[in-house]
N, C-alpha and C positions, 0 to 999 in steps of 0.2 A: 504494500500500500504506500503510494508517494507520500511526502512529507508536506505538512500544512502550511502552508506559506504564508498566510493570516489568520493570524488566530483571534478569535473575537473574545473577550473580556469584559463584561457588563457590568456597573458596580448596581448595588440591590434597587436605586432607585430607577436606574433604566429597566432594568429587568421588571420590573413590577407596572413600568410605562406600558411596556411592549404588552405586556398583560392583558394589561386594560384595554390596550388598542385593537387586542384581538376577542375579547371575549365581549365589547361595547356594542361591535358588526354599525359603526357611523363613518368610517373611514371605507375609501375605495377598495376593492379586493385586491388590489395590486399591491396599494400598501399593505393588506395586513396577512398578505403571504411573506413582503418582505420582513415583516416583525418576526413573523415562525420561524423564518431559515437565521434568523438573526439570534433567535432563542435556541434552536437546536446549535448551532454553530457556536455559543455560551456554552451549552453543556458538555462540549466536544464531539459531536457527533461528527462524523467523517462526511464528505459532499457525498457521495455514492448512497448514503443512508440520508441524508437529505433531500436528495434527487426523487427517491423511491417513496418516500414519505410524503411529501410533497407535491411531487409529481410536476416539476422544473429541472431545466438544462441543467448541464454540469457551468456552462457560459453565466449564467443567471446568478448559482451559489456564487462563483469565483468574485463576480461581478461585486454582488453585497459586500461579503467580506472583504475586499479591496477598499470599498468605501466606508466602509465602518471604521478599517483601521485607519484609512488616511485622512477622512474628511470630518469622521464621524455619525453617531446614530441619526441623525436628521440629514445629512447627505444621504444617507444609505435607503431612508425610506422613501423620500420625495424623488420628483421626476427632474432629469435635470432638465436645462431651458430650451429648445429646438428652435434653432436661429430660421428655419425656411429658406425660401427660395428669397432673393434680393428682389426688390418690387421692380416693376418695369418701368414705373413714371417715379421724376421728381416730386417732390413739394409743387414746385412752380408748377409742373408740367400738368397735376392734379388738377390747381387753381384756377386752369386758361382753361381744363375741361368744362371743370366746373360753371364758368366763365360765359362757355360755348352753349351748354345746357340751358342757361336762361335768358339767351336771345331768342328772335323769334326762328322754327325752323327752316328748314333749304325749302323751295317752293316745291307747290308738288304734297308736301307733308303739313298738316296743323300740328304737329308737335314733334317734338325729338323721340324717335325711340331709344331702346340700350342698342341697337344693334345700328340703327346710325351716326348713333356718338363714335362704337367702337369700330366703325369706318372713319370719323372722325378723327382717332386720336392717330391711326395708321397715315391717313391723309397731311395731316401736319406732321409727319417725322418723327415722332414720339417713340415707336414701336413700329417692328416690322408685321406684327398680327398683336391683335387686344380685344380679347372675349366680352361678350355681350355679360357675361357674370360679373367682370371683373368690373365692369362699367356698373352697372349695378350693387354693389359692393360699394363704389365710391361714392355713388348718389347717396346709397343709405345711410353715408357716415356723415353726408352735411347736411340730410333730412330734406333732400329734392328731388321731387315727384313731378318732369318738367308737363309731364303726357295729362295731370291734373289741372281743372280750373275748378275757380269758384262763381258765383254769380255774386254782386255785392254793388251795393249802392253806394257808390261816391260821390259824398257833399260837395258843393261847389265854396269855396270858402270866400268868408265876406259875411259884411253887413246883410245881404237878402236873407240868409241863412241861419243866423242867428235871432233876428228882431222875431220872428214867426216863431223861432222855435223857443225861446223864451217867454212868447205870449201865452202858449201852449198849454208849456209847463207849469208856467203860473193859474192857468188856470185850472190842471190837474192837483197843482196844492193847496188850492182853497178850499175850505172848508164847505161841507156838502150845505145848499142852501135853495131848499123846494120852487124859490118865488125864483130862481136864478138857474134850472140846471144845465148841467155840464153834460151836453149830448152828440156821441161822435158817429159820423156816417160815414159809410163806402161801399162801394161797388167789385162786382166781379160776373165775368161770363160764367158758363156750367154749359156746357157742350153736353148733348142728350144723346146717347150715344145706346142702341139695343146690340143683343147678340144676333148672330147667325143660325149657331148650333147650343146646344143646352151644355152649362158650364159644370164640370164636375165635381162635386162637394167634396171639403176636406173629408181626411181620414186618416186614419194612424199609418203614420209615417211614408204620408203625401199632402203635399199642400191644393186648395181647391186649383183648381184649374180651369182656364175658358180659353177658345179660340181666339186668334189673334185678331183673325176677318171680325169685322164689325158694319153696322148700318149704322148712319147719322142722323137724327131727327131735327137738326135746328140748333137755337143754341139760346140758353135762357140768360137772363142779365140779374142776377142774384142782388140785394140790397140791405143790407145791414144798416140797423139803428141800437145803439146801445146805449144806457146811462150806467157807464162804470162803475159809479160810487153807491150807485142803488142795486147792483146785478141785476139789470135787467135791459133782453134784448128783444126786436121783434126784427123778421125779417120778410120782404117784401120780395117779390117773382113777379117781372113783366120779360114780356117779348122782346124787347127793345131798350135799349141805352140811348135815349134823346132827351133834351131840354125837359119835352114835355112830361116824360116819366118823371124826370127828377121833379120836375115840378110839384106835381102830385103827390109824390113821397112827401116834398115839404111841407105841404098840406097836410097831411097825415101825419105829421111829424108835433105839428101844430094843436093839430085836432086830440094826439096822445098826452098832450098840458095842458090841460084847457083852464086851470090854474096859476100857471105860472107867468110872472108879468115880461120876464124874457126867455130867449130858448138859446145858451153858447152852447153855436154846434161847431165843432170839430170838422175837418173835413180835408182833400188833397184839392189843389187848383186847378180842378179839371175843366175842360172850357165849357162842361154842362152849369157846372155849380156854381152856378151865378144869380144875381135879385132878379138879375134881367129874364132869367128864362121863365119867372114867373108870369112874367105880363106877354110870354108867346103863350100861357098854358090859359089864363083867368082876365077877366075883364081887370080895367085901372083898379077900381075901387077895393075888389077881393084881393088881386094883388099886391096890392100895400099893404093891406091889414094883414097879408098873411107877411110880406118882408118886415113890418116893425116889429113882429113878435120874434124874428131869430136874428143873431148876433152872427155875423159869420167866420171863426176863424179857420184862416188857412194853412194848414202844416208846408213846410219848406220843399222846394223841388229836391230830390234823393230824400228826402225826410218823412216819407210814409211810416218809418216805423214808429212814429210819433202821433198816432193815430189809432187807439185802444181798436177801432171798429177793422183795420187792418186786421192784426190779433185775432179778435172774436171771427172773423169771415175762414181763417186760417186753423184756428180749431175747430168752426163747423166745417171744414174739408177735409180733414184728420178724424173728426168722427163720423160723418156719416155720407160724405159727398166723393171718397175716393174710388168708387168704385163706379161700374156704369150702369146709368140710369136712362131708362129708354123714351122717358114721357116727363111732360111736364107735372101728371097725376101722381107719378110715382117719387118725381122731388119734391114738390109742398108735403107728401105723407112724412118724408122721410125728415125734411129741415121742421117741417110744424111739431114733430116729436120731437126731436133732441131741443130746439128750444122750452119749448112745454116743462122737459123733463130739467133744464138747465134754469129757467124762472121761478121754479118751484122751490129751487138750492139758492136761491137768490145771493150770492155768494161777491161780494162787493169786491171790484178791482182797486188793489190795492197799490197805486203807481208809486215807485220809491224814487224815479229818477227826478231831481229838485233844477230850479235854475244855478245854483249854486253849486252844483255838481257837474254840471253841464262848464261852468267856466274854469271849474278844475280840472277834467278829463279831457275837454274839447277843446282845450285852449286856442288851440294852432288853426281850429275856424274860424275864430274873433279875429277882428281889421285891426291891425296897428293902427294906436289914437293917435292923430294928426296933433301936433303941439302948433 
């Protein structure tokens, strides 16, 4: 039998480490084979009787105990570091990718893919081949997704922008007051849309399903009225988005306060919503009486989201509108319930966004004050 060329020596407190490390089973299996061969190798036992017991190379024993003796017991158990292949791009060379990624694409293409960045990084010199993995690898370390958009509303900044949208909100933070309410309106299509062939109903572990083919029926003009502070909405269905509808909503609008001595409604500056399209809808006389009763403010161009009745239109599409609806019989059943069921909770909107908040977060909308 050859002569041990490292002999491992464990004083009680390693010995009682390795122990632990193996009888605990929270470390890797790799480690806590090398603690065993590291314990029989303590006790003198010969590699060949290690090998067998264990069931590792004679390369593996010789391995440990090499490191144990020279480095010690934590070199001996851990992995050492594996340097890899040398990367193919610099820093800089990464950067210009990187760079390259958030302009707009070559024509021909609406976005960059990986695979023609990684024609890309070939194209400029960088590398004589560059995998579409590796291009992706780099996207994902500076968290860019060039082949993604978002939809999003950019304010125009300036005095237009803020005077509106601080009227707004000042009117959202006053205090709830009957003879005065705070009433927001808006509009939205609902395209009537029937099936072809009959849609499959859910079921355990399938989702419903329907054909893609579709028939169109027209397309209805959805109308939202809300008093935030009171939860409460009602919602109005015509044929059509003109003057004259709007008109008549305001009316209606009018006719739902028959109490109140003014009506601040809320609203986007659409070219309907105006005093004027009263007097295309009602003779002079009825149409003044009905524009003294409402205040009209206007939320900011990109500034709909400052318009509670946006919101409210957007959750009844989320509950009961996202799917297809073939008739106009079949949307009023469907919006006249979830309202019903939502005025009943009367559940009051509770707006936190203040003007004072607005000149802290938005600052960089406000006009530099002319001195």
């Amino acid at each position: 039998m050859p002569a041990i060329k490292y002999r491992v020596t464990l004083t009680a407190e390693e010995t009682e480490e390795l122990k632990s490390l193996t009888h605990k089973g929270k470390s890797t299996a790799r480690k806590q084979t090398r603690a065993r061969i590291l314990l029989k190798a303590a006790e003198g036992c010969p590699d060949k009787e290690i090998m067998e017991a264990l069931d590792v190379s004679a390369s593996m024993v010789g391995r440990i105990r090499q490191r144990c003796v020279e480095e010690g017991i934590e070199a001996a158990l851990e992995d050492r570091p594996r340097p890899g292949a040398a990367p193919k791009l610099t820093e800089k060379q990464c950067a210009q990718v990187i760079a390259v990624a958030c302009t707009p694409a070559p024509e021909g293409h609406d976005h960059w893919t990986l695979r023609l960045l990684a024609d890309q990084v070939v194209q400029l010199g960088f590398a004589d081949s560059f995998s579409h993995e590796a291009v992706r690898q780099l996207l994902k370390k500076n968290t860019l997704k060039p082949w993604q958009q978002q939809e999003w509303c950019i304010p125009e900044v300036g005095a237009d922008f803020v005077a509106p949208m601080e009227d707004v909100l000042d009117l959202y933070e006053a205090p709830y007051d009957p003879a005065y309410p705070v009433v927001c309106f808006d509009e939205s299509p609902k395209q009537l849309v029937g099936e072809v062939r009959l849609p499959l109903a859910v079921e355990p572990g399938a989702p419903a399903r329907f054909d893609t083919e579709y028939v169109r029926h027209g397309v209805r003009d959805v109308m939202m009225i809300c008093e935030p502070k009171r939860g409460w909405r009602e919602v109005l269905i015509t044929e059509r988005r003109t003057r004259i509808d709007f008109a008549h909503t305001m009316k209606h609008v009018v006719e739902c306060f028959p109490e109140a001595t003014t009506i601040r409604l809320v609203m986007d500056n659409l070219n309907t919503h105006k005093p004027a399209s009263l007097y295309e809808a009602f003779p002079p006389e009825e149409a003044r009486a009905i524009a003294k009763k409402l205040e009209f403010h206007y939320t900011p161009k990109h500034g709909s989201w400052l318009n509670i009745a946006e919101i409210e239109l957007a959750v009844l599409s989320n509950m009961c509108l996202s799917q297809r609806i073939p008739d106009e019989a079949t949307l009023r059943r469907h919006v006249e319930s979830n309202i019903r069921e939502r005025n009943a909770k009367a559940v009051p909107v509770k707006w936190q966004f203040t003007s004072q908040d607005a000149r802290r977060k938005l600052a960089r909308l406000y006009p530099r004050v002319s001195t």
